[in-house]
C-alpha positions in Angstrom: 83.1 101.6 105.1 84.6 98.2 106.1 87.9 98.2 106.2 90.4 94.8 105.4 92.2 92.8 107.9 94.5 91.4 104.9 96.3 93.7 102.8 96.8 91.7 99.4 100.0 92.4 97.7 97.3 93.1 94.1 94.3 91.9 95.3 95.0 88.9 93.5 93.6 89.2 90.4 92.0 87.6 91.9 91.4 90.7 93.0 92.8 89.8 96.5 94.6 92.7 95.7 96.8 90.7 97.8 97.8 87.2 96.2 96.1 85.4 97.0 94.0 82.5 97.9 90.4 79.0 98.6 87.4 78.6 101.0 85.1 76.4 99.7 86.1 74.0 96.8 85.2 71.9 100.3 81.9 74.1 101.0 79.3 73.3 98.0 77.1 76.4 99.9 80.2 79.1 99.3 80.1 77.8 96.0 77.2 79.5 95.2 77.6 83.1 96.0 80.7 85.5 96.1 82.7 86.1 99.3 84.7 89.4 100.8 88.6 88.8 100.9 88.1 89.1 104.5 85.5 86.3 104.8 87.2 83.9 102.2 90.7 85.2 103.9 88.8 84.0 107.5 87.9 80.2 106.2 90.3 79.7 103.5 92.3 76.2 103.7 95.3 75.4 101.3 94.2 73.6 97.9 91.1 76.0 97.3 90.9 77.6 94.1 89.2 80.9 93.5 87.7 82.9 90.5 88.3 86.6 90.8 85.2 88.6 90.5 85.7 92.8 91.0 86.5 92.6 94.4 85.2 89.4 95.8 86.0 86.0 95.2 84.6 83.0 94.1 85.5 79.8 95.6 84.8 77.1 93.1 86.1 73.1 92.4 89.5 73.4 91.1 88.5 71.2 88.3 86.4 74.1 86.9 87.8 77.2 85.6 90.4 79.3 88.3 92.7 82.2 88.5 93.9 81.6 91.4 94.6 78.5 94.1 95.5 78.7 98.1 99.0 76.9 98.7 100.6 78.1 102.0 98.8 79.8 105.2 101.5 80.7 107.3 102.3 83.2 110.4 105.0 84.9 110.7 106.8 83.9 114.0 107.4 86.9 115.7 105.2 89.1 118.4 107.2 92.2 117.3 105.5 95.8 116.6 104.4 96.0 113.0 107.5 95.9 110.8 105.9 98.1 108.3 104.1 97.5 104.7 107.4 97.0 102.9 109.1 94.7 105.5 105.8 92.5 105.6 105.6 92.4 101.8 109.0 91.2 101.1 109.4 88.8 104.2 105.9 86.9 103.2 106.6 86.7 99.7 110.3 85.3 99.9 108.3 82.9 102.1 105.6 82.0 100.0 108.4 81.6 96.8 110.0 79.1 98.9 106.9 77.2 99.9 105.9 77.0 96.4 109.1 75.7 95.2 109.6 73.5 98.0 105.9 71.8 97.4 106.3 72.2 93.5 109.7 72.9 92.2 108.6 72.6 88.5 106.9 76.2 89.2 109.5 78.4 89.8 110.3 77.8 85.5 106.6 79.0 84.8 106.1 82.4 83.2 102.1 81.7 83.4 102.1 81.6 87.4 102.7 84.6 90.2 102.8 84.6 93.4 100.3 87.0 95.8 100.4 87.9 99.1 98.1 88.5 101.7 99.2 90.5 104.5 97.1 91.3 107.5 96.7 94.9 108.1 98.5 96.8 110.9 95.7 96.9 112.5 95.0 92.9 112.5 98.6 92.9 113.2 98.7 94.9 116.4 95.1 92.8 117.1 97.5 89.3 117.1 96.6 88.7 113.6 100.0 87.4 111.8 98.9 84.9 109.5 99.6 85.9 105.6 98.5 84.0 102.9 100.3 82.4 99.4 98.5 82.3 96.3 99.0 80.9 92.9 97.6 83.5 90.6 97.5 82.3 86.9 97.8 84.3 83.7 95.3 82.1 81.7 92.2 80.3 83.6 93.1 77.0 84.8 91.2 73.7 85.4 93.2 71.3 87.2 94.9 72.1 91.0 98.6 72.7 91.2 99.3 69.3 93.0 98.1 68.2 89.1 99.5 70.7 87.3 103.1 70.0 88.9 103.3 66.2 89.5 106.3 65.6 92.0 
């Protein structure tokens, strides 16, 4: 059994469980097979867009059909213990909110859009691993990135 490094908030319907989202609208070999949250989690850069599949993920163009689109990849700044699954939950995701309205402040008015969250695991945590992840997840498939979708 493999176990997660990330600990998606709802494994984004994306079924990152966890929010999520992104690899390889740049890699045109991703594009062509499905990826683990881990390894997608691993190579994931802000602006990919992911289709949900079970529990893998899909990178794909963000001009084709998406559930879901990387925006932030932050760490939390702290070398602290683990602050617990609760803690790490509500500290990335009133992060992420405020990255996503401070890049696209039209988005916070959408009913169609939620936020996920990838969290790493205690485990990754206690391994140095404090990077979390911010993902647009939409209701309805979308076909155009969020830097489109929310013109500044």
């Amino acid at each position: 059994m493999t176990t997660s490094r990330f600990r998606p908030r709802r494994l984004l319907a994306l079924t990152m469980a966890a929010s999520i989202m992104l690899l390889g609208a740049c890699n045109s070999e991703a594009n062509d097979k499905n990826e683990s949250l881990d390894s997608v989690m691993d190579t994931a850069q802000v602006g990919d867009c992911f289709v949900s599949q079970g529990k893998e993920v899909k990178p794909v163009e963000c001009t084709q059909t998406h559930d879901s689109e990387l925006f932030a990849r932050e760490a939390h700044d702290t070398t602290d213990v683990y602050p617990g699954d609760v803690e790490l939950e509500t500290t990335s995701f009133a992060m992420c909110k405020k990255a996503l309205v401070a890049q696209y402040p039209d988005a916070a008015e959408n009913d169609g859009l939620t936020i996920q969250v990838a969290n790493p695991t205690k485990e990754a945590w206690n391994a140095g691993q404090h990077e979390y992840l911010c993902f647009a997840e939409w209701n309805n498939n979308q076909t155009q990135p969020l830097s489109e979708i929310f013109t500044q």
